[in-house]
Backbone as numpy.savetxt, mean C-alpha at the origin, in Angstrom:
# Nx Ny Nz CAx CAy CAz Cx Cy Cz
-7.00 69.64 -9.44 -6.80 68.62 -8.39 -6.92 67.24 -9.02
-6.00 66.83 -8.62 -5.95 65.17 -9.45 -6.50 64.14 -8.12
-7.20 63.16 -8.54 -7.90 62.52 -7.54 -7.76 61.00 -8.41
-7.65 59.62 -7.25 -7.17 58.35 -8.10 -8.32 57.56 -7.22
-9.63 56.84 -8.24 -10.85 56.05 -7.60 -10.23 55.33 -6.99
-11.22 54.81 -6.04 -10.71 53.50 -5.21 -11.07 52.47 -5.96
-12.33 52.87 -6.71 -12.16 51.15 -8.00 -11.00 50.75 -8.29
-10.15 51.81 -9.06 -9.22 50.99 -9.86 -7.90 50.50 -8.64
-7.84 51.31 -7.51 -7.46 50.48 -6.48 -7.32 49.52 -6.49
-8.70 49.28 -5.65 -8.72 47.55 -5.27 -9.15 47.01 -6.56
-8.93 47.09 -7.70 -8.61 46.19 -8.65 -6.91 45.93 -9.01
-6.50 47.11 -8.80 -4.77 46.89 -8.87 -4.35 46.31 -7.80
-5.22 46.32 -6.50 -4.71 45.55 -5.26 -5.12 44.15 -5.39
-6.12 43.78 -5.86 -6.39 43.08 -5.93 -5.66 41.88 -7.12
-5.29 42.51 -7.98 -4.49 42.10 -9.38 -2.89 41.70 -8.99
-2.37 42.98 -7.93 -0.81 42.34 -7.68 -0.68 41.20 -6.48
-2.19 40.99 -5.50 -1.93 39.64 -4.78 -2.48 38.76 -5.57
-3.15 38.84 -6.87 -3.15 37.76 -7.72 -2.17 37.46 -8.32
-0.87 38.33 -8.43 0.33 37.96 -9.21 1.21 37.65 -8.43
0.91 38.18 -6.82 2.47 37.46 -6.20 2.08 35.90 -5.77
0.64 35.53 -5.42 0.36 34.85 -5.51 0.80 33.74 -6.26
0.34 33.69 -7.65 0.84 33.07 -8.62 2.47 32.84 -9.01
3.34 33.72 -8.42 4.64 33.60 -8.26 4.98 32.90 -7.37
4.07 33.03 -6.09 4.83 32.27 -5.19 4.42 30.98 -5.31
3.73 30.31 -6.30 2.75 29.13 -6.40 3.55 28.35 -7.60
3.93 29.11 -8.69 4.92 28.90 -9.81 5.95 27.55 -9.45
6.12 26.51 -10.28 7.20 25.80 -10.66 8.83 25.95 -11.12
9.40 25.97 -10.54 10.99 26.75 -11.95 10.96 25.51 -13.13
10.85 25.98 -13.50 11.32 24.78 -14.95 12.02 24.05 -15.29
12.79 24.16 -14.63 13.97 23.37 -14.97 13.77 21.96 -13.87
12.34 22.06 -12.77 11.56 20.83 -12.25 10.89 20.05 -13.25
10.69 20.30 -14.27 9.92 19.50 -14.95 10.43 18.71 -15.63
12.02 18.70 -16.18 12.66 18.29 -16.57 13.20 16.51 -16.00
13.25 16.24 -15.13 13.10 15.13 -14.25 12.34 14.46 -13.99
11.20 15.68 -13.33 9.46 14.97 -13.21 9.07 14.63 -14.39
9.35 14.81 -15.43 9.54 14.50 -17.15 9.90 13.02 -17.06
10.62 12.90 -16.65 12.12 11.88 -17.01 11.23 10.37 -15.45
11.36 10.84 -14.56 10.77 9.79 -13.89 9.35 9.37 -13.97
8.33 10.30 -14.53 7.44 9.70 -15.11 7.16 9.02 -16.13
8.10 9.01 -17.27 8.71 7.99 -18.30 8.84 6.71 -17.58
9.81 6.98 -16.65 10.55 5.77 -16.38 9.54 4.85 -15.29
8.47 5.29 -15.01 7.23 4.51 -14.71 6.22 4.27 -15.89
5.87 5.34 -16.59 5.02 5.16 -17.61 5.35 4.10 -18.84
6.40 3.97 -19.48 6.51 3.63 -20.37 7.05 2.28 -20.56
7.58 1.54 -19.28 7.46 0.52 -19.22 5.60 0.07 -19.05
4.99 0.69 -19.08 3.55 -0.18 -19.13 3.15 -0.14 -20.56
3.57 1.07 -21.12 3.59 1.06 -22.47 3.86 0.06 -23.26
4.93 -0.65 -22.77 5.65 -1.15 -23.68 5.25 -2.72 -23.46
4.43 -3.19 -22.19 3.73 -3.99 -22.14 1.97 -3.98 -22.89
1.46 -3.13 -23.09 0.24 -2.54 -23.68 0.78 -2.80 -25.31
2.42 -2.40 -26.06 2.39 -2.37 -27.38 2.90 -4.12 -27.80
3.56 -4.89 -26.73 3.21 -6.07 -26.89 2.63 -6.95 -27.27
1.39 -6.59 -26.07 0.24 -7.53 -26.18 0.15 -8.03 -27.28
-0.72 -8.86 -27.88 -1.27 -9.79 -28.56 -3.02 -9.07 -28.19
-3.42 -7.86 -28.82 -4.53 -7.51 -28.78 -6.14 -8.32 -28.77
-5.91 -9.17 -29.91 -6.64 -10.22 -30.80 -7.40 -11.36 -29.84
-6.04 -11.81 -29.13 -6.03 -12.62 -28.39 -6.77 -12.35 -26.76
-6.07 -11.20 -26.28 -6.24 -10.44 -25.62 -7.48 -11.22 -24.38
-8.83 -10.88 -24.61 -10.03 -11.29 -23.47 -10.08 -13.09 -23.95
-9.36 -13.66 -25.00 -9.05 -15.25 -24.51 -8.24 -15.42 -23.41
-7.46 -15.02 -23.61 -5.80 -15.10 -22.37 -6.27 -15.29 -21.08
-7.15 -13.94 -20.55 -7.43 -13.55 -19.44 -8.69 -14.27 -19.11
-9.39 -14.62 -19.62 -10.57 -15.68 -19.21 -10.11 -17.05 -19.42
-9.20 -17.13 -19.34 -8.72 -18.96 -19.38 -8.94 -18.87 -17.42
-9.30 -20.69 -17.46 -9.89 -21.00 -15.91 -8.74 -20.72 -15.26
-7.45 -21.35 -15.17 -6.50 -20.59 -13.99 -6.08 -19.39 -14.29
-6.36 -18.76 -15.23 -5.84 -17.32 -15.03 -6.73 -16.45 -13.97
-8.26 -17.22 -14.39 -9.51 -16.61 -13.18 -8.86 -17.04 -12.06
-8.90 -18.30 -11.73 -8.66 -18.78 -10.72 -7.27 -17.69 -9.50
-6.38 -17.75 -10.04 -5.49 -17.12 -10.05 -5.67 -15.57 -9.40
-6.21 -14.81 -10.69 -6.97 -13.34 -9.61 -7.96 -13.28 -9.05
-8.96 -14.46 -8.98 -9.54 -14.92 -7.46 -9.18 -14.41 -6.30
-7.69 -15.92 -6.45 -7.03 -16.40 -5.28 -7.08 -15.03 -4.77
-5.94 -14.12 -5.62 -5.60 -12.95 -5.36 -6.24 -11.94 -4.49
-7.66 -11.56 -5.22 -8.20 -11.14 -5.10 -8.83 -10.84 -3.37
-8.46 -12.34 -3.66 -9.71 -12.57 -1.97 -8.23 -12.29 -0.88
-7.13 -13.36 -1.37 -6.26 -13.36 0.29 -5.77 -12.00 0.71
-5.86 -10.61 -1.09 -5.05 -10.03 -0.61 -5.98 -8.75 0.20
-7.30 -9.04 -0.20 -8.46 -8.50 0.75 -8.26 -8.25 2.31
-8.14 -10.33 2.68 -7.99 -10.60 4.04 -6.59 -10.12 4.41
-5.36 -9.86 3.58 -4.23 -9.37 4.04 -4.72 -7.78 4.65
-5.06 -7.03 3.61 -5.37 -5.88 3.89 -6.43 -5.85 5.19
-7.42 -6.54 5.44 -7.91 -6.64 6.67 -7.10 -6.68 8.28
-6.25 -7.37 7.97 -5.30 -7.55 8.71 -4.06 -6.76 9.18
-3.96 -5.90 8.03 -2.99 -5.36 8.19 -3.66 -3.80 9.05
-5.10 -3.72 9.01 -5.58 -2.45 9.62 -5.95 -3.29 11.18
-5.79 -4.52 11.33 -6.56 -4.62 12.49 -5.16 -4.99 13.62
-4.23 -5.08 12.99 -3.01 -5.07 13.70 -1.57 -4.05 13.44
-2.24 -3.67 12.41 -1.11 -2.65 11.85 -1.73 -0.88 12.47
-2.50 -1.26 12.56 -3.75 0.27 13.00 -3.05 0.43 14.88
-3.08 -0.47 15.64 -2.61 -0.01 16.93 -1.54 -0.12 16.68
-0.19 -0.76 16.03 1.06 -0.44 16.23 1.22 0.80 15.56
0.35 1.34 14.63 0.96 2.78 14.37 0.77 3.86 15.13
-0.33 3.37 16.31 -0.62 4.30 17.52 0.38 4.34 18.34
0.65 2.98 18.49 1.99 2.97 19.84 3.61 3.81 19.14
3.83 3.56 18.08 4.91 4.27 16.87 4.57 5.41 17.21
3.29 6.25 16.84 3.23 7.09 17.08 3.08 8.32 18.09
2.27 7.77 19.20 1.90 8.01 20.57 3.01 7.70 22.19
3.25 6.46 21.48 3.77 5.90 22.57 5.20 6.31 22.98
5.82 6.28 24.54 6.55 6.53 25.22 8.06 5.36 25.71
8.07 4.65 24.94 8.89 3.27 25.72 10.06 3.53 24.95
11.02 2.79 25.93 12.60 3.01 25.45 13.03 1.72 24.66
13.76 2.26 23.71 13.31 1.76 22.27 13.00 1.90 21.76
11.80 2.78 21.19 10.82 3.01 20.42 11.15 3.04 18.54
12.67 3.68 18.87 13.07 3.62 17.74 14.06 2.69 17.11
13.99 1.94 17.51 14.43 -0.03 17.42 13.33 -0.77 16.47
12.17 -0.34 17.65 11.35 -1.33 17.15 10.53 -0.50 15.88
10.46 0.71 15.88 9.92 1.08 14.48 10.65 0.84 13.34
12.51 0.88 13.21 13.45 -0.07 12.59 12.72 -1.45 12.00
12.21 -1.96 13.43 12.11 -3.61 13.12 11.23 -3.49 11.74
10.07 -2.76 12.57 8.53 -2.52 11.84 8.63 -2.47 10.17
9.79 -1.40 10.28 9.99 -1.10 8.32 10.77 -1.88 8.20
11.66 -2.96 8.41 12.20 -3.90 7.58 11.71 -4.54 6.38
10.37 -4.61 6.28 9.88 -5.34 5.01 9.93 -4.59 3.71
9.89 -3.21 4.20 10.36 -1.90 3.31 11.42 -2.13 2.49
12.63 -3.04 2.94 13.92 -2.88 2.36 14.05 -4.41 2.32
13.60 -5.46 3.11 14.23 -6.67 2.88 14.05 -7.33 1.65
14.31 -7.85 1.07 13.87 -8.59 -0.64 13.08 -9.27 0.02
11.33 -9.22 -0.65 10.61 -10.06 -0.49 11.19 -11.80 0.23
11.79 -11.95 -1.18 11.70 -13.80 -0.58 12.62 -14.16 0.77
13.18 -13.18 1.05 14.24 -13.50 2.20 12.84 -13.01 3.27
12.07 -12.37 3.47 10.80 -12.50 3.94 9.91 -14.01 4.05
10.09 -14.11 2.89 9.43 -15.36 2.71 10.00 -16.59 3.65
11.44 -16.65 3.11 12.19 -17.67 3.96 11.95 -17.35 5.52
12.32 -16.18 6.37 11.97 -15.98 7.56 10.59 -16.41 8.10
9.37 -16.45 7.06 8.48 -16.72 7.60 8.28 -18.20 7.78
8.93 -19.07 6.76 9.30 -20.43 6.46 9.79 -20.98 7.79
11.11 -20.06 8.02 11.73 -21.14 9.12 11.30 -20.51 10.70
10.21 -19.96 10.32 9.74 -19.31 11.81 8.17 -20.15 11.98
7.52 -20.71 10.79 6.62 -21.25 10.63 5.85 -22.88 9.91
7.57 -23.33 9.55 7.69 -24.09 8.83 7.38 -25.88 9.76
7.51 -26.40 9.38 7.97 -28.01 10.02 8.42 -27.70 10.84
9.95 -27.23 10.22 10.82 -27.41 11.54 11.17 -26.40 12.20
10.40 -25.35 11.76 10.66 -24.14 12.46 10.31 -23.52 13.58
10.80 -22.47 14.02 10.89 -21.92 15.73 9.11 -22.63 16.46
8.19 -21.76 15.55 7.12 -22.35 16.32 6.47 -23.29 15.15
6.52 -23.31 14.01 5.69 -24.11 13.07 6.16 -25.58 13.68
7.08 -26.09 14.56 7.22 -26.93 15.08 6.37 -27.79 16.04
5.89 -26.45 16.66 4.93 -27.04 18.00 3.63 -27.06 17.24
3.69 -26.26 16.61 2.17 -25.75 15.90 1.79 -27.30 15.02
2.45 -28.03 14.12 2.16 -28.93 13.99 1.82 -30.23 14.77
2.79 -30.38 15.95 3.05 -31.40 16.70 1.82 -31.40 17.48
1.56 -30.09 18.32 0.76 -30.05 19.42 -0.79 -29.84 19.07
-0.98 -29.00 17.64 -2.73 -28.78 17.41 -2.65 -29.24 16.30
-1.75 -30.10 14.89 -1.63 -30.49 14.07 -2.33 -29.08 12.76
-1.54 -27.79 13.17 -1.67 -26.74 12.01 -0.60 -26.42 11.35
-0.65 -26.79 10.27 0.40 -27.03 9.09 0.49 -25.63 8.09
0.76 -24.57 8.43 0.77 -23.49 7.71 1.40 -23.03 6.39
2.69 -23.38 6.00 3.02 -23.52 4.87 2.36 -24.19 3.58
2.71 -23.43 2.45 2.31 -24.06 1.36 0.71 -24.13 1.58
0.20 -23.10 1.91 -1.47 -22.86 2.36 -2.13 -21.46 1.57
-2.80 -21.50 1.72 -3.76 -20.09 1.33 -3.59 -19.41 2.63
-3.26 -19.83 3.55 -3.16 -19.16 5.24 -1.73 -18.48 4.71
-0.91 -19.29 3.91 0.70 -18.80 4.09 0.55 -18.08 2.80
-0.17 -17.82 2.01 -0.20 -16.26 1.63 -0.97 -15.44 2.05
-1.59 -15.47 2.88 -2.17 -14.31 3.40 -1.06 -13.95 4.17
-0.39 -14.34 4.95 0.53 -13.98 6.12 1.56 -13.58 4.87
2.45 -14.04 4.38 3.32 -13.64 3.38 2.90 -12.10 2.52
1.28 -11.60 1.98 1.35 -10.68 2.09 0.81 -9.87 3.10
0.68 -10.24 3.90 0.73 -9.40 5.53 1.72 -8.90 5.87
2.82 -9.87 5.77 4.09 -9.16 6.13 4.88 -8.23 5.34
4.63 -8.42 3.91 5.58 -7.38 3.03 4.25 -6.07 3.35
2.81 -6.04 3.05 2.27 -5.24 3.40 2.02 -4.20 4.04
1.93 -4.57 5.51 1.59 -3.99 6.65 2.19 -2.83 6.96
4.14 -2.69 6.76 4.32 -1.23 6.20 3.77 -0.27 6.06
3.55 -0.38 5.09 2.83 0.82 4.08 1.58 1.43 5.21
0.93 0.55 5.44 -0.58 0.96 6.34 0.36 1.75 7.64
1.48 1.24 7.99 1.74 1.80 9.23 2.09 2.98 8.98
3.19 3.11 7.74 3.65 4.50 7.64 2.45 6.09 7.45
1.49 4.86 6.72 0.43 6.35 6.44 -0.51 6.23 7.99
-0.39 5.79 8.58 -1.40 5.92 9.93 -0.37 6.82 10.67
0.55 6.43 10.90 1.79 7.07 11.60 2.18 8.70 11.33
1.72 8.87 10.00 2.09 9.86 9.46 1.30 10.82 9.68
-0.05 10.45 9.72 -0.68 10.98 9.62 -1.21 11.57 11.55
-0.94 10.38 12.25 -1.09 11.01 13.94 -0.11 11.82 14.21
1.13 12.10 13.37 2.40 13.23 13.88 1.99 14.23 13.37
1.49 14.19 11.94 0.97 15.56 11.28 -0.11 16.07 12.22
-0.99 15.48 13.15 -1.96 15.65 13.68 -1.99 16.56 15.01
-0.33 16.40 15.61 0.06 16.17 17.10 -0.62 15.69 18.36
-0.75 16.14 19.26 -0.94 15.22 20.26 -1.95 16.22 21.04
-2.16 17.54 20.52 -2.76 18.22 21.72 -4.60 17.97 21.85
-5.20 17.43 20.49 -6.70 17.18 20.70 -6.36 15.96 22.03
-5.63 14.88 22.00 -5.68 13.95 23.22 -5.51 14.47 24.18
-4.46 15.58 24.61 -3.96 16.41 25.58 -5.36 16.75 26.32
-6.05 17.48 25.54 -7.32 17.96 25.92 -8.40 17.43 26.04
-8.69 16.49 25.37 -9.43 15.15 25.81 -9.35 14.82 27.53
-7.76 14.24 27.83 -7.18 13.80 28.78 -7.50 15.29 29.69
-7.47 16.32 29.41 -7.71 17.11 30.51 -8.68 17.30 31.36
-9.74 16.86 30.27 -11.47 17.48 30.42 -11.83 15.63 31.66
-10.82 14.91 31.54 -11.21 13.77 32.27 -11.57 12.23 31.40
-11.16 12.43 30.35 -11.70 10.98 29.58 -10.66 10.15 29.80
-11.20 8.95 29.92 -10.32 8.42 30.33 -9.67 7.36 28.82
-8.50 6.71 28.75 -7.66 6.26 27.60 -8.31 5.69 26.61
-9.09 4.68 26.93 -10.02 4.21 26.20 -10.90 5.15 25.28
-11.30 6.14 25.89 -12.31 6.62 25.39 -11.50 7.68 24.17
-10.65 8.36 25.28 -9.51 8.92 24.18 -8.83 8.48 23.11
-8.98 7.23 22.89 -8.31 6.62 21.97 -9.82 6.66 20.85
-10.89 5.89 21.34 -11.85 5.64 19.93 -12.32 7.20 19.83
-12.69 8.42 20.55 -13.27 9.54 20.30 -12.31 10.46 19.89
-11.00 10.38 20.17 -10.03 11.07 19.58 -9.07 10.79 18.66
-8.54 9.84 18.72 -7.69 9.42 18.28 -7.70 8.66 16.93
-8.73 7.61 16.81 -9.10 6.91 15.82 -9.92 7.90 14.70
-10.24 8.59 14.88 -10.93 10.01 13.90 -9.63 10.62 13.18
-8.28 10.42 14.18 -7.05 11.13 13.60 -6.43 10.74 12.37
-6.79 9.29 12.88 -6.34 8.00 11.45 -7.19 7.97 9.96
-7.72 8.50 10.23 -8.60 8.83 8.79 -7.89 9.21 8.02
-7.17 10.21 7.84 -6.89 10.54 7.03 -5.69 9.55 6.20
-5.87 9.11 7.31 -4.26 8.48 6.64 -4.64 7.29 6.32
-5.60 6.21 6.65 -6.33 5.27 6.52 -6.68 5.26 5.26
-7.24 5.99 4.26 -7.59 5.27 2.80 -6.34 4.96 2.01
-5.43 5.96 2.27 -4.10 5.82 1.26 -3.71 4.51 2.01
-3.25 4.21 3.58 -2.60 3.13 3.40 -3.30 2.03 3.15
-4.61 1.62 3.51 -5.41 0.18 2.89 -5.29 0.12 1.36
-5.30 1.26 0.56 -4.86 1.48 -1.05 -3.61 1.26 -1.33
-2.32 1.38 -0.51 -1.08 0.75 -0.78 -0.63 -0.27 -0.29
-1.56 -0.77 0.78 -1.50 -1.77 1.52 -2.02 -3.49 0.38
-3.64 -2.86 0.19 -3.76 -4.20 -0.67 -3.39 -4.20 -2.54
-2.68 -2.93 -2.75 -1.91 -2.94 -4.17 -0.51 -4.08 -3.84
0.00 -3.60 -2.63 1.19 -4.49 -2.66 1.11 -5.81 -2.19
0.05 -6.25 -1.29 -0.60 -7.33 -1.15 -0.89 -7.95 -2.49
-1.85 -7.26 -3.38 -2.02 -7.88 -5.06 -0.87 -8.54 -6.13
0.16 -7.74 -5.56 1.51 -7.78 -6.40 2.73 -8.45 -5.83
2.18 -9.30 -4.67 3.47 -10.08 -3.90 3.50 -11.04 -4.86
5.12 -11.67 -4.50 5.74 -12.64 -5.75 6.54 -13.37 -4.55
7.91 -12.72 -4.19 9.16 -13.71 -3.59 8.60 -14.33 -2.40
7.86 -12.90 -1.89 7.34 -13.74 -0.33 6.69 -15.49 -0.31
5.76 -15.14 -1.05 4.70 -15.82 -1.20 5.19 -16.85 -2.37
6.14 -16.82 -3.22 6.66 -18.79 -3.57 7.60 -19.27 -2.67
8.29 -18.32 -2.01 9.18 -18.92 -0.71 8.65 -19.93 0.54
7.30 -18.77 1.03 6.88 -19.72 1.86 5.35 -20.62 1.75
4.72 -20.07 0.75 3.41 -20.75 0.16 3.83 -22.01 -1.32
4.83 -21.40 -1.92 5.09 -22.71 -3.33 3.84 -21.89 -4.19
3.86 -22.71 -5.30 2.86 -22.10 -6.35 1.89 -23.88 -6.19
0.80 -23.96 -5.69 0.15 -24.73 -5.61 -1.15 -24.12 -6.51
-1.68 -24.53 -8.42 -2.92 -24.09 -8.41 -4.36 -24.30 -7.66
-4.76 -22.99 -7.75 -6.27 -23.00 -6.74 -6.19 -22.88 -5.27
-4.43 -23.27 -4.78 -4.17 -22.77 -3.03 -3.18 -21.69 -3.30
-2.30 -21.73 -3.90 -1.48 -20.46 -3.41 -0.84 -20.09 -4.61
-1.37 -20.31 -6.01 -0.99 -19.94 -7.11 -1.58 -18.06 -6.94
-1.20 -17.44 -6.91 -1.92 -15.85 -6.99 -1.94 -15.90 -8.64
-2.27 -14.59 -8.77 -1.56 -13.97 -9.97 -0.38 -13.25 -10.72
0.64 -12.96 -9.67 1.93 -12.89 -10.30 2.88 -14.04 -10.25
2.11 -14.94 -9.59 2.72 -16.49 -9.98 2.22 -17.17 -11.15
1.83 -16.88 -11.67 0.72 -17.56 -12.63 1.18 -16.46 -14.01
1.60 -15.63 -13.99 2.37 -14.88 -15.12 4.05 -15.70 -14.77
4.10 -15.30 -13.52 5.60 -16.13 -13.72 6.02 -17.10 -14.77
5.02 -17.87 -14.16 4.88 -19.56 -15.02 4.43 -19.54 -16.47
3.49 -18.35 -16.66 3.20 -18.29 -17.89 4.61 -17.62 -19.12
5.28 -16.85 -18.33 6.33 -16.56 -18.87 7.51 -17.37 -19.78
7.63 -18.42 -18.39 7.99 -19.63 -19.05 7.82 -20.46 -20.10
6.09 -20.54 -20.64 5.81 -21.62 -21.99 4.96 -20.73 -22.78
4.01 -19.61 -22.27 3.48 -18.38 -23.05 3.66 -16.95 -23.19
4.07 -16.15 -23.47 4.60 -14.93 -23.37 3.17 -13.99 -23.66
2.64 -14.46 -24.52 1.76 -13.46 -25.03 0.58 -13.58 -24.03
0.63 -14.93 -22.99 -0.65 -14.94 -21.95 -0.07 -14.25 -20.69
1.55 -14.42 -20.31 2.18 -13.60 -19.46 2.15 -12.05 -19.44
2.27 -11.18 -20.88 1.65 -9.91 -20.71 0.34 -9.78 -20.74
-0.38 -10.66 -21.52 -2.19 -10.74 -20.96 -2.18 -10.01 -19.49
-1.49 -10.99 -18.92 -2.06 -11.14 -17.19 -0.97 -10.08 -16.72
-0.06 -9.61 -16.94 0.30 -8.60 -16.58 -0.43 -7.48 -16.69
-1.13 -7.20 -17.89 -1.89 -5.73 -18.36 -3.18 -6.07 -17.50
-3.64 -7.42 -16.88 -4.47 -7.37 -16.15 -4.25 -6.91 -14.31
-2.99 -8.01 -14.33 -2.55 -6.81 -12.80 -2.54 -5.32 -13.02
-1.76 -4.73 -14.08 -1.90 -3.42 -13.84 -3.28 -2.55 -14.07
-4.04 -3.65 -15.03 -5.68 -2.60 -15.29 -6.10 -2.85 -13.17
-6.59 -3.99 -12.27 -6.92 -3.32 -11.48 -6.07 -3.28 -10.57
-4.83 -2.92 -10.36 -3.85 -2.06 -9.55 -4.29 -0.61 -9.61
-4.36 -0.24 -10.89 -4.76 1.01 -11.22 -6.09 1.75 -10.85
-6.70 0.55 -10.79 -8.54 0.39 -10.77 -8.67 0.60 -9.13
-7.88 0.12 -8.63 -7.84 0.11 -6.90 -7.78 1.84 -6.51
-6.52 2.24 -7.64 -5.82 3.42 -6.74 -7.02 4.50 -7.06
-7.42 4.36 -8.09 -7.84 5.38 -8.76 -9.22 5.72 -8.24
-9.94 4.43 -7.87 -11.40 4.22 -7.13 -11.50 4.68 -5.95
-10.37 4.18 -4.98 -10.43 3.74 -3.80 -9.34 4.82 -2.95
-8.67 5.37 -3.66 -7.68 6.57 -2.87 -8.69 7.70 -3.02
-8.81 8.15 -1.60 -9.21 9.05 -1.27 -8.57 10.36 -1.81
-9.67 11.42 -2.69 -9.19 12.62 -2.91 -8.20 13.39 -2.38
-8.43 13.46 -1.21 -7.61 14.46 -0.11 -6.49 13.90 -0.29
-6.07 12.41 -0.42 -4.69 12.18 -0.14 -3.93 13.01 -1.77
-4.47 13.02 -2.84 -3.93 13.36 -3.94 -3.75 15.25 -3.95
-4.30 15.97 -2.48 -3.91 17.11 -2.34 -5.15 17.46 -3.16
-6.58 17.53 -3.33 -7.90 18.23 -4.21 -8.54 18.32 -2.93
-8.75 19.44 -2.88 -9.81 19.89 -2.19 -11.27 20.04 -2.78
């Protein structure tokens, strides 16, 4: 009589859902080939700013007073951008997401325009919507004498507006991935909107909340067209730091990749600190 253990069973059972497993988890190869190729084509332009440099020189460049000054500025407006962009960008991605009105998909159109418009044509819109003579920068001067252009106010708003995007798409994204039925049930049990909104709803945004304040104030850090369109490069008011490489470009090269390898050390420093695990898929 031939007889077959159940050890080696459930080790062979156990062994072929470890292998279909792993099959069904598998890459084809011929993916890597691209993902190859477009990670180059991000990577190696930083490279090639890193084999540049002026090493030597290097922590002179970047400690010169307006270069500080400069990722200060940066530093701080694109903070308050990012502040801004969760304290007004956070309910329009509720209403995008939640909400019921005709139109809806007009105005989420409107919403991502900054997605696609070239910065400085941003810039200009905000100019002649805020300017002297513009729609309201008109009254705004005349009637309370607030002069917004060419301000530290008009880059914060300049990267507010290319910004705010990004925060919406990952809040947005993240209440559809979510659906609607924890509110459903909320709303059933008797809570009323308010309450449904901070006990349900705002818990939903989490997830999506670290990635977009992390892409929110990277691209805030890295505004350029917006922000000489409608701020100018004024040092110590609205010089940032990719204005200040701009200019350096012009009469120093070797202090222009300085301060470039310095935007990208904390661009990098942001994502890498400050993006939440979960969004990178680690459990």
């Amino acid at each position: 009589m031939t007889a077959t253990s159940p050890g080696p069973l459930r080790r062979d059972t156990g062994d072929r859902r470890e292998d279909t497993h792993t099959a069904r988890t598998a890459l084809p190869t011929l993916l890597w080939i691209p993902a190859v190729g477009g990670f180059a084509l991000i990577a190696l332009p930083v490279f090639g700013l890193a084999w540049k440099a002026d090493w030597i020189r290097l922590p002179e460049l970047v400690t010169r007073p307006a270069a500080l000054q400069a990722l200060e500025l940066s530093l701080r407006t694109a903070f308050v951008s990012t502040v801004l962009c969760v304290v007004l960008g956070g309910p329009l991605a509720v209403v995008l997401a939640r909400g019921h009105l005709p139109g809806l998909r007009a105005l989420r159109a409107v919403v991502l325009l900054p997605l696609v418009l070239p910065p400085v044509v941003g810039g200009l819109a905000l100019l002649y919507l805020l300017g002297r003579a513009g729609l309201v920068g008109q009254y705004l001067e005349t009637w309370f004498k607030i002069r917004i252009p060419f301000s530290t106010a008009a880059v914060v708003l300049a990267q507010t507006f290319v910004a705010m995007p990004f925060l919406v798409v990952s809040l947005e994204g993240a209440l559809r991935m979510a659906g609607e039925r924890y509110e459903e049930v909320a709303a059933t049990l008797g809570a009323r909107p308010w309450t449904v909104f901070w006990r349900v709803t705002v818990p939903l945004l989490f997830p999506g909340l670290g990635s977009g304040v992390v892409l929110a104030f990277a691209r805030a850090m890295g505004e350029f067209g917006a922000t000489i369109a409608f701020a100018g490069s004024l040092a110590g008011t609205t010089r940032t730091l990719p204005l200040e490489i701009y200019l350096q470009r012009e009469s120093d090269v070797d202090a222009a990749v300085a301060l470039s390898l310095l935007l990208v050390a904390v661009a990098a420093l942001v994502v890498v600190l400050v993006r939440p695990r979960s969004a990178e898929g680690v459990r």
